[in-house]
C-alpha positions in Angstrom: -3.2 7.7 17.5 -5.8 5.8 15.3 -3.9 3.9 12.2 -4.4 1.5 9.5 -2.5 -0.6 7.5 -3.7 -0.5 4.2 -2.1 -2.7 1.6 -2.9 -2.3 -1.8 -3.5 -4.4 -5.1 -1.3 -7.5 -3.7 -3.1 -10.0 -5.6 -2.5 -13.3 -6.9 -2.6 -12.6 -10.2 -1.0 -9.0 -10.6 1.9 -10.6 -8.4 2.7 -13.8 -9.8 2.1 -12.0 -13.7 -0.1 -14.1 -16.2 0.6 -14.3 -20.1 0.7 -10.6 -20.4 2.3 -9.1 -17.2 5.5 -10.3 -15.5 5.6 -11.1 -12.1 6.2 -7.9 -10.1 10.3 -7.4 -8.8 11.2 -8.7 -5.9 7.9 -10.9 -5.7 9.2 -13.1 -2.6 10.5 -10.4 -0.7 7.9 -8.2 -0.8 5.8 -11.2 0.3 7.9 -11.7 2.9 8.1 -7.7 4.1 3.7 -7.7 3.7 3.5 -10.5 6.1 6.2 -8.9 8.4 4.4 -5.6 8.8 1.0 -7.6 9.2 2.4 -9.0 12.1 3.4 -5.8 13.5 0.0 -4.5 12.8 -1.3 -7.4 15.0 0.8 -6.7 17.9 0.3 -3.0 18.0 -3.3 -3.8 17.7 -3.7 -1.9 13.9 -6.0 -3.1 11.6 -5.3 -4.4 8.2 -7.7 -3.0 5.6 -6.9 -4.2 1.8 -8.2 -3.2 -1.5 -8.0 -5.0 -4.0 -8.7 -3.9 -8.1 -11.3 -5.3 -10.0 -9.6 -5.6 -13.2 -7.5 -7.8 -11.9 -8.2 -11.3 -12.8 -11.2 -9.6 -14.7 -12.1 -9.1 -10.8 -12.7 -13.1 -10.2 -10.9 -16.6 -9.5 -8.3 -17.1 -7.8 -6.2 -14.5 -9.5 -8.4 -12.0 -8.2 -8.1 -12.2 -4.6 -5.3 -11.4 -2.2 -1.6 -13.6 -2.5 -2.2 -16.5 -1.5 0.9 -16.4 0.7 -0.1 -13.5 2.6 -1.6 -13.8 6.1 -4.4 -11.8 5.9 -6.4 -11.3 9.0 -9.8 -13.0 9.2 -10.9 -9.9 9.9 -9.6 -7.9 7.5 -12.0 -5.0 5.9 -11.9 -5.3 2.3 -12.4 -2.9 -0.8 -13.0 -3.3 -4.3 -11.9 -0.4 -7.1 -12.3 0.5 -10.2 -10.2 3.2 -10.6 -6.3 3.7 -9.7 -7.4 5.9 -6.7 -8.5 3.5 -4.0 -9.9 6.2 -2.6 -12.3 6.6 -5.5 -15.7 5.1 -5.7 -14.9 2.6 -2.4 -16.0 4.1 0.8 -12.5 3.4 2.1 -11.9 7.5 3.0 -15.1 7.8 4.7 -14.5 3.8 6.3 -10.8 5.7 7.4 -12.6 9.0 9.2 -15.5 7.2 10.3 -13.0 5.3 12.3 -10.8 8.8 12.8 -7.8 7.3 11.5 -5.1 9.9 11.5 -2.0 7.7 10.2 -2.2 5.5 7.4 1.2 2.6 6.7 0.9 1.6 2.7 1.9 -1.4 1.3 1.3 -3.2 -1.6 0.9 -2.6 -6.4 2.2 -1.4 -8.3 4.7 1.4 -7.3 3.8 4.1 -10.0 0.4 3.7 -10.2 -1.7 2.7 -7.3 0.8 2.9 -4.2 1.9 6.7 -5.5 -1.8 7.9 -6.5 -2.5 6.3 -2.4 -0.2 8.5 -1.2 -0.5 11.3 -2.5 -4.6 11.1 -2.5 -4.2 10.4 1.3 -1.8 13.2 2.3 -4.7 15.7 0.9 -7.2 13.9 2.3 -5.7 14.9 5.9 -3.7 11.4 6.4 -0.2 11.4 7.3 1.2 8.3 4.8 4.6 6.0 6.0 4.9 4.3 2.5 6.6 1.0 3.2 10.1 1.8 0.9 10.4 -2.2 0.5 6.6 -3.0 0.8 5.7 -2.1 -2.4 6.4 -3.7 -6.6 5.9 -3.3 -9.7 7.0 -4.4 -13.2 9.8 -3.2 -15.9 8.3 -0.1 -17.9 9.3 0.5 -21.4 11.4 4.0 -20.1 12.3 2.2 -16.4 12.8 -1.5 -14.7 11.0 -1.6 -11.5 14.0 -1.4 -9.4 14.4 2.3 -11.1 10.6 2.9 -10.1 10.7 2.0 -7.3 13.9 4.0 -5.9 12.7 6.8 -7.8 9.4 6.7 -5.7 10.7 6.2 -2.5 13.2 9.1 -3.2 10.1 11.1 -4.4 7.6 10.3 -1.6 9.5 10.7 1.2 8.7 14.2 2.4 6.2 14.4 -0.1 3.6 17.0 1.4 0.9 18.9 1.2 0.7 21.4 4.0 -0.4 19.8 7.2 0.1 16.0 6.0 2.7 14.4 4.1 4.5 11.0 3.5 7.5 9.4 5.5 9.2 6.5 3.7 10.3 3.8 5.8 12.1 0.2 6.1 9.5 -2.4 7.2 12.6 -3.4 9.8 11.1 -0.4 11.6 8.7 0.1 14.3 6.2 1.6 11.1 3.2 1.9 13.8 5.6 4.8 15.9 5.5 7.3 13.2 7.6 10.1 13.0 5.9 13.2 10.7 5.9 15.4 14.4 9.3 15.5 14.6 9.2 16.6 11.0 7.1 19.2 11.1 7.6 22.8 10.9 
């Protein structure tokens, strides 16, 4: 089965916060948990893809490209956005069936906005989605912290589908590149 891991948004700036954003939850962990399932990716032999939003940073610097502490490939493919969609505007869906990805593992920022509009966008675009449950972060909302967000999510996604294709949630502890939507489907 052709995959990808695709990780989303992690970038300096949006993670570490800057005078107007707080540092996403968790920020170390997730860090941890990115460069975890990176190194899975490597040993199943899955490439890394990343996309990273160009409002961040005001899309240059330093704040603008990927965490500093996270071991990106060399030979990572990259993608710039505009909109909350990553699918939107990049050539990252054709990049995925050009390549006939079938299985997409998502990582990455921030939990309510880009990882679930991934998701979701990918499941209709004929991608079955495992959404790394502790791979992705976000900050406090004025109705929500991000810890709420974030459960609520992964509670949400998991078995989130859209007829043929749909989202697992999953611990990055597990072996994310096995996936298991065929033993879930119908």
């Amino acid at each position: 089965m052709n995959q990808v891991l695709l990780i989303i948004d992690a970038q300096q700036e949006l993670m570490d916060g800057n005078q107007a954003e707080d540092a996403v939850f968790n920020k170390e962990q997730l860090i941890q948990n990115i460069n975890k399932v990176i190194e899975k990716a490597k040993e199943a032999d899955v490439e890394v893809v990343f996309v990273r939003d160009l409002d961040v940073a005001e899309g240059k610097g330093a704040g603008f490209q990927v965490h500093n502490e996270i071991n990106l490939p060399v030979d990572t493919q990259i993608f710039d956005k505009l909109a909350t969609n990553c699918f939107h505007g990049t050539g990252l869906l054709q990049y995925l069936k050009d390549k006939q990805i079938e299985h997409v593992v998502i990582m990455g920022c921030k939990t309510q906005h880009c990882i679930d509009t991934a998701v979701r966008s990918a499941t209709v675009s004929n991608l079955d989605v495992t959404l790394v449950g502790d791979g992705h972060s976000t900050t406090d909302s004025e109705v929500l912290s991000a810890e709420q967000i974030i459960k609520h999510h992964n509670k949400t996604l998991h078995g989130h589908y859209n007829v043929e294709h749909f989202s697992m949630v999953r611990s990055s502890e597990e072996d994310l590149f096995l996936p298991t939507h065929d033993s879930y489907r119908s």
